[in-house]
C-alpha positions, 0 to 999 in steps of 0.5 A: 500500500502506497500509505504505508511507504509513505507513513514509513518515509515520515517516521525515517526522516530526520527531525532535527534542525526543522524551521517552525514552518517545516514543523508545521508542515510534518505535523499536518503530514503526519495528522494527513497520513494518521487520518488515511491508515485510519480508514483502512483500519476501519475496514480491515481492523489489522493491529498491525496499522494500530501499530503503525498510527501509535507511532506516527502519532507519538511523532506528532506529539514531539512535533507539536510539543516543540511547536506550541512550547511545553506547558508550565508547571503549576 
């Protein structure tokens, strides 16, 4: 499946040294290709693509953590 190649060419790219805008970019990437694997899943409940969204989405979270700051402790 053409997703999955694409889902791994994210999970194997770098994320270092990314400006906010290219962090901005890969986070909408990864939400586009979370939401793809998400329908396929629907269809076929394979736990090997839960495996594969868990990750895109632990990446993600990185991501956005380094986007929106990490909130204070309060």
């Amino acid at each position: 499946m053409e997703i999955l190649k694409e889902a791994q060419a994210f999970e194997d790219s770098k994320m270092s040294h990314m400006s906010t805008s290219d962090r901005v970019v890969a986070s909408r990437e990864a939400k586009r290709l979370i939401l793809a694997i998400n329908e396929i899943y629907k269809e076929t409940q394979d736990p090997e693509l839960m495996d594969v969204m868990k990750r895109l989405t632990a990446k993600k979270k990185k991501i956005e953590v380094r986007l929106k700051g990490r909130p204070d402790k309060g």
